[in-house]
SELUM-67308 format. One record per residue (C-alpha): residue in three letters; residue number from 1; y, x, z. Coordinates in Angstrom, 3 decimals, decimal comma, always signed. Layout:
% residues N
     r     k      north       east         up
   ALA   NUM          Y          X          Z
...
% end
This chain:
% residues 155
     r     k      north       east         up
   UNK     1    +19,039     -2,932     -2,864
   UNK     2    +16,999     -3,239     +0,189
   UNK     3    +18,437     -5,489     +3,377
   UNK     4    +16,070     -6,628     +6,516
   UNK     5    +16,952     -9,471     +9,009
   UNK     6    +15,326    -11,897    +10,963
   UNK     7    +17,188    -15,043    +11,929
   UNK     8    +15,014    -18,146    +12,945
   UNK     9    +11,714    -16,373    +11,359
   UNK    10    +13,356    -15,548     +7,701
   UNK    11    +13,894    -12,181     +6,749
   UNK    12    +15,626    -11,251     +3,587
   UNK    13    +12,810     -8,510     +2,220
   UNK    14    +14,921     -7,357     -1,140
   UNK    15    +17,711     -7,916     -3,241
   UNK    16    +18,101     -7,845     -6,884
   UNK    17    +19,478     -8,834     -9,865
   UNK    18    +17,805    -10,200    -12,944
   UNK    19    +18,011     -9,153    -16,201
   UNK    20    +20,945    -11,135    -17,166
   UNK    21    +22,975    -10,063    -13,935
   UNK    22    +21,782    -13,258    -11,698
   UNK    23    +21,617    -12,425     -8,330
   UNK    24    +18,449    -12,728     -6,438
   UNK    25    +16,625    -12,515     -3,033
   UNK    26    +13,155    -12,663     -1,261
   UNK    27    +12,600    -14,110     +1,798
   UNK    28     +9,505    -14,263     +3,317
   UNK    29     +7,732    -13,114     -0,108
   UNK    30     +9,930    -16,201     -1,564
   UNK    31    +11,876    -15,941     -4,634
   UNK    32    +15,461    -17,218     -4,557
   UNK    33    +18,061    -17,237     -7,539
   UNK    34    +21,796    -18,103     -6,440
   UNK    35    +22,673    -21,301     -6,971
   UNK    36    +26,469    -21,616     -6,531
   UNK    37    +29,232    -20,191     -4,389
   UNK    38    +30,572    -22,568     -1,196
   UNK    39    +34,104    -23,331     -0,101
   UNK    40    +33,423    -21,525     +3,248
   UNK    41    +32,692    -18,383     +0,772
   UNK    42    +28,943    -18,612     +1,686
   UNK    43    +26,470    -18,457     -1,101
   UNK    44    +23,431    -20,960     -2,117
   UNK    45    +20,165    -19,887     -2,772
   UNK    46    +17,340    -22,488     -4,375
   UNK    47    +13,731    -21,245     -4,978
   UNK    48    +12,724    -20,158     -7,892
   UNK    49    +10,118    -22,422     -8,364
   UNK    50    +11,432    -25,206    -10,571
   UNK    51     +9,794    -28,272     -8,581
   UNK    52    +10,371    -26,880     -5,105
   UNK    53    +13,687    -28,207     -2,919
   UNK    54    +13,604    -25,277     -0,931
   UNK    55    +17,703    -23,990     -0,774
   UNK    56    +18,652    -20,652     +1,974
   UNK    57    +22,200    -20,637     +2,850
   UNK    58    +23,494    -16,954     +2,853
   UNK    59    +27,147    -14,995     +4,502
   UNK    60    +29,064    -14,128     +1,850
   UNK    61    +27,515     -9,924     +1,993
   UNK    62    +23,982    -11,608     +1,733
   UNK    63    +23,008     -9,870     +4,998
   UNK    64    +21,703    -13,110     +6,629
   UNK    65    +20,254    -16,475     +6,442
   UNK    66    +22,406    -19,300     +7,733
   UNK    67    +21,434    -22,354     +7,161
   UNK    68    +17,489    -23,168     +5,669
   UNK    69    +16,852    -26,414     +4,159
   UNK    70    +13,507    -28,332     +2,782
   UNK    71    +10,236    -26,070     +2,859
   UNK    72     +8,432    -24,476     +0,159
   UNK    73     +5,905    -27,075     -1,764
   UNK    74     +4,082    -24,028     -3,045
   UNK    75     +2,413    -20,833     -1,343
   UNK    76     +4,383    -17,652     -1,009
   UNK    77     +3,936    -14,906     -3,742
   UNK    78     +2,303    -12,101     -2,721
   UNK    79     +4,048     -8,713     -2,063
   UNK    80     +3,289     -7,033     -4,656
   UNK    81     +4,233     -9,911     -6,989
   UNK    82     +7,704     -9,657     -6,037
   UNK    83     +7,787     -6,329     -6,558
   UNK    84     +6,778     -6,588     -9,951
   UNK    85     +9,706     -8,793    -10,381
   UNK    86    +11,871     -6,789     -8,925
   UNK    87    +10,522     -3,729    -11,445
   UNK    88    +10,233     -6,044    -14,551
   UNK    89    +13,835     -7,352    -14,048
   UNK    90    +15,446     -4,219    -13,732
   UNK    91    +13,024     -2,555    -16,707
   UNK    92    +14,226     -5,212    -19,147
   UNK    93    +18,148     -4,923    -18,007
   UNK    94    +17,796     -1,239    -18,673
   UNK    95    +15,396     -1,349    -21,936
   UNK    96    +18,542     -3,972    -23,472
   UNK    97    +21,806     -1,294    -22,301
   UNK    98    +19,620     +1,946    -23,088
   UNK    99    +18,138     +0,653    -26,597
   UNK   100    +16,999     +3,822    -28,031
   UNK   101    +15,409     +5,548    -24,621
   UNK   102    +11,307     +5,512    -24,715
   UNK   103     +9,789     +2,519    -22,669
   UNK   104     +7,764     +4,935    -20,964
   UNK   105    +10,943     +6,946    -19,775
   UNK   106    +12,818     +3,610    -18,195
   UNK   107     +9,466     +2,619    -16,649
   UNK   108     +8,584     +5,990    -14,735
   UNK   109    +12,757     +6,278    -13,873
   UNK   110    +12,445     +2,782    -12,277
   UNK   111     +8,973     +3,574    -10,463
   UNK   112    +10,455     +7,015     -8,899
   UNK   113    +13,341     +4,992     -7,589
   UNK   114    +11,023     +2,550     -6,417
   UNK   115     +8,431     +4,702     -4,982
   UNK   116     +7,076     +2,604     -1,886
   UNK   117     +5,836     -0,342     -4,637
   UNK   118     +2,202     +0,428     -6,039
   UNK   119     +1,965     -1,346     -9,235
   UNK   120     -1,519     -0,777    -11,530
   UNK   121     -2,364     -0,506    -14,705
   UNK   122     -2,254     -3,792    -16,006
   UNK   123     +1,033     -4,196    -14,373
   UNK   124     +2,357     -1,241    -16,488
   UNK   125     +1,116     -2,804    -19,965
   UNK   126     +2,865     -5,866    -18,619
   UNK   127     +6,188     -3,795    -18,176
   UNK   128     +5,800     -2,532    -21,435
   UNK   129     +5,289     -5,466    -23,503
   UNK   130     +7,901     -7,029    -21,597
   UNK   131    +10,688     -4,625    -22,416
   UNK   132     +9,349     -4,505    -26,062
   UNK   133    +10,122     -8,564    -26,417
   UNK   134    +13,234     -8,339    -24,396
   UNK   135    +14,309     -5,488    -27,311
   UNK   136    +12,710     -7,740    -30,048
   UNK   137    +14,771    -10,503    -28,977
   UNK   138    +18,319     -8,622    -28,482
   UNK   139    +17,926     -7,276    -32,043
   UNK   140    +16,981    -10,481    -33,513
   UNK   141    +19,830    -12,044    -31,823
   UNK   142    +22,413     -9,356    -33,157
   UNK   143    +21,013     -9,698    -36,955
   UNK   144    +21,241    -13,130    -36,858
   UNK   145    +25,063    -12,870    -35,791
   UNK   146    +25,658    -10,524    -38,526
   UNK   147    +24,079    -12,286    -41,351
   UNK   148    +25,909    -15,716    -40,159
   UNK   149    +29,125    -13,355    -39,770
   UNK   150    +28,664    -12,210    -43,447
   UNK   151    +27,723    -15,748    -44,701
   UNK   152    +31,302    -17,428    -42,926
   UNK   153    +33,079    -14,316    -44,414
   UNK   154    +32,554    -14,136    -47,550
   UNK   155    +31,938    -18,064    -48,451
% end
Protein backbone atom coordinates (compact mmCIF):
# COMPACT_ATOMS: atom_id res chain seq x y z
CA UNK A 1 0.00 0.00 0.00
CA UNK A 2 1.22 3.37 -0.86
CA UNK A 3 0.18 6.59 1.55
CA UNK A 4 2.02 10.23 1.29
CA UNK A 5 1.86 12.98 4.03
CA UNK A 6 3.86 15.56 5.33
CA UNK A 7 3.32 16.70 8.90
CA UNK A 8 6.30 18.57 10.62
CA UNK A 9 8.82 17.31 7.69
CA UNK A 10 7.87 13.34 7.95
CA UNK A 11 6.20 11.76 5.26
CA UNK A 12 5.01 8.24 5.43
CA UNK A 13 6.65 6.94 1.83
CA UNK A 14 5.08 3.12 1.99
CA UNK A 15 3.34 0.69 3.88
CA UNK A 16 3.80 -2.92 4.26
CA UNK A 17 3.69 -5.89 5.98
CA UNK A 18 6.44 -8.36 6.68
CA UNK A 19 6.56 -11.73 6.08
CA UNK A 20 5.03 -12.85 9.22
CA UNK A 21 2.06 -10.24 8.93
CA UNK A 22 3.94 -7.33 11.09
CA UNK A 23 2.96 -4.17 10.02
CA UNK A 24 5.44 -1.74 8.74
CA UNK A 25 6.18 1.85 7.49
CA UNK A 26 8.88 4.19 5.95
CA UNK A 27 9.28 7.50 6.77
CA UNK A 28 11.72 9.54 5.41
CA UNK A 29 13.57 6.33 3.85
CA UNK A 30 13.27 5.05 7.69
CA UNK A 31 12.15 1.69 8.55
CA UNK A 32 9.52 1.35 11.28
CA UNK A 33 7.93 -1.99 12.68
CA UNK A 34 4.76 -1.42 15.03
CA UNK A 35 5.45 -1.56 18.31
CA UNK A 36 2.14 -1.74 20.25
CA UNK A 37 -1.37 -0.37 20.05
CA UNK A 38 -2.28 2.89 22.53
CA UNK A 39 -5.31 3.47 24.71
CA UNK A 40 -6.24 6.54 22.55
CA UNK A 41 -6.35 3.74 19.60
CA UNK A 42 -3.17 5.31 18.07
CA UNK A 43 -0.42 3.01 17.03
CA UNK A 44 3.53 2.96 17.99
CA UNK A 45 6.10 2.72 15.63
CA UNK A 46 10.04 2.08 16.81
CA UNK A 47 12.83 1.91 14.14
CA UNK A 48 13.92 -0.92 12.93
CA UNK A 49 17.27 -0.55 13.83
CA UNK A 50 17.78 -2.46 17.06
CA UNK A 51 20.05 0.27 18.92
CA UNK A 52 18.17 3.31 17.68
CA UNK A 53 15.31 5.08 20.18
CA UNK A 54 13.70 6.54 17.38
CA UNK A 55 9.53 5.76 18.05
CA UNK A 56 6.66 7.71 15.29
CA UNK A 57 3.34 7.95 16.79
CA UNK A 58 0.66 7.11 14.08
CA UNK A 59 -3.75 7.76 13.83
CA UNK A 60 -5.19 4.70 14.11
CA UNK A 61 -5.62 4.41 9.65
CA UNK A 62 -1.76 5.05 9.60
CA UNK A 63 -2.37 8.10 7.38
CA UNK A 64 -0.24 10.45 9.57
CA UNK A 65 2.48 11.08 11.94
CA UNK A 66 1.48 12.43 15.33
CA UNK A 67 3.75 12.55 17.66
CA UNK A 68 7.90 11.92 16.74
CA UNK A 69 10.16 11.10 19.47
CA UNK A 70 14.22 10.66 19.79
CA UNK A 71 16.13 10.93 16.31
CA UNK A 72 17.66 8.36 14.28
CA UNK A 73 21.41 7.36 15.62
CA UNK A 74 22.03 5.92 12.18
CA UNK A 75 21.77 7.33 8.46
CA UNK A 76 18.63 6.79 6.48
CA UNK A 77 18.49 3.75 4.03
CA UNK A 78 18.52 4.56 0.72
CA UNK A 79 15.41 4.33 -1.57
CA UNK A 80 15.97 1.67 -3.22
CA UNK A 81 16.88 -0.28 -0.06
CA UNK A 82 13.50 0.00 1.19
CA UNK A 83 12.16 -1.07 -1.70
CA UNK A 84 13.93 -4.15 -1.67
CA UNK A 85 12.38 -4.71 1.63
CA UNK A 86 9.30 -4.00 0.70
CA UNK A 87 9.78 -6.72 -2.45
CA UNK A 88 11.71 -9.30 -0.28
CA UNK A 89 8.98 -9.22 2.45
CA UNK A 90 6.18 -9.71 0.35
CA UNK A 91 8.29 -12.46 -1.99
CA UNK A 92 8.91 -14.59 1.09
CA UNK A 93 5.08 -14.22 2.50
CA UNK A 94 4.00 -15.41 -0.90
CA UNK A 95 6.90 -18.15 -1.63
CA UNK A 96 5.58 -19.75 2.22
CA UNK A 97 1.32 -19.62 1.20
CA UNK A 98 2.07 -20.54 -2.61
CA UNK A 99 4.71 -23.48 -1.85
CA UNK A 100 4.71 -25.20 -5.08
CA UNK A 101 4.61 -21.90 -7.58
CA UNK A 102 8.25 -21.28 -9.37
CA UNK A 103 10.37 -18.53 -7.52
CA UNK A 104 10.74 -16.93 -10.71
CA UNK A 105 6.84 -16.66 -11.17
CA UNK A 106 6.23 -14.89 -7.48
CA UNK A 107 9.23 -12.65 -8.20
CA UNK A 108 8.16 -11.20 -11.74
CA UNK A 109 4.17 -11.13 -10.20
CA UNK A 110 5.55 -8.95 -7.34
CA UNK A 111 7.85 -6.72 -9.73
CA UNK A 112 4.75 -6.03 -12.25
CA UNK A 113 2.76 -4.92 -9.26
CA UNK A 114 5.56 -2.97 -8.20
CA UNK A 115 6.60 -1.49 -11.38
CA UNK A 116 7.97 2.10 -10.34
CA UNK A 117 10.92 0.13 -8.06
CA UNK A 118 14.11 -0.73 -10.26
CA UNK A 119 15.79 -3.49 -8.54
CA UNK A 120 19.14 -5.21 -10.43
CA UNK A 121 20.49 -8.19 -10.82
CA UNK A 122 22.07 -8.93 -7.74
CA UNK A 123 18.98 -7.85 -6.04
CA UNK A 124 17.06 -10.62 -7.93
CA UNK A 125 19.60 -13.52 -6.83
CA UNK A 126 19.04 -12.01 -3.42
CA UNK A 127 15.15 -12.50 -3.82
CA UNK A 128 15.71 -15.80 -4.88
CA UNK A 129 17.86 -17.23 -2.34
CA UNK A 130 15.79 -15.58 0.08
CA UNK A 131 12.51 -17.25 -0.77
CA UNK A 132 14.47 -20.58 -1.20
CA UNK A 133 15.58 -20.38 2.79
CA UNK A 134 12.29 -19.00 3.83
CA UNK A 135 10.81 -22.49 1.98
CA UNK A 136 13.79 -24.49 3.48
CA UNK A 137 12.89 -23.35 6.78
CA UNK A 138 8.87 -23.80 6.64
CA UNK A 139 9.47 -27.41 5.53
CA UNK A 140 11.98 -28.14 8.08
CA UNK A 141 9.74 -26.73 10.62
CA UNK A 142 6.65 -28.92 9.47
CA UNK A 143 8.89 -32.31 9.43
CA UNK A 144 10.11 -31.68 12.59
CA UNK A 145 6.40 -31.35 13.98
CA UNK A 146 5.52 -34.50 12.35
CA UNK A 147 8.29 -36.68 13.43
CA UNK A 148 7.85 -35.27 17.21
CA UNK A 149 3.94 -35.84 16.51
CA UNK A 150 4.71 -39.52 15.55
CA UNK A 151 7.30 -39.98 18.38
CA UNK A 152 4.46 -38.60 21.35
CA UNK A 153 1.93 -40.87 19.47
CA UNK A 154 3.03 -43.85 19.31
CA UNK A 155 5.43 -43.97 22.60
Amino acid sequence: SYSAYRNMDYEITNIYYTRRGKMCVSINNFKFSKYRKLKCGNFSFRCTNKKCKAIATLNPQCTSIINHKNKHNHSEYSENAVHKDIIRSSVKRKAVEEMHTQPSKIIRRELLLKSDYNLNHGDMHLLRNSMYATRLLEINISQNSQILLTRLYYS
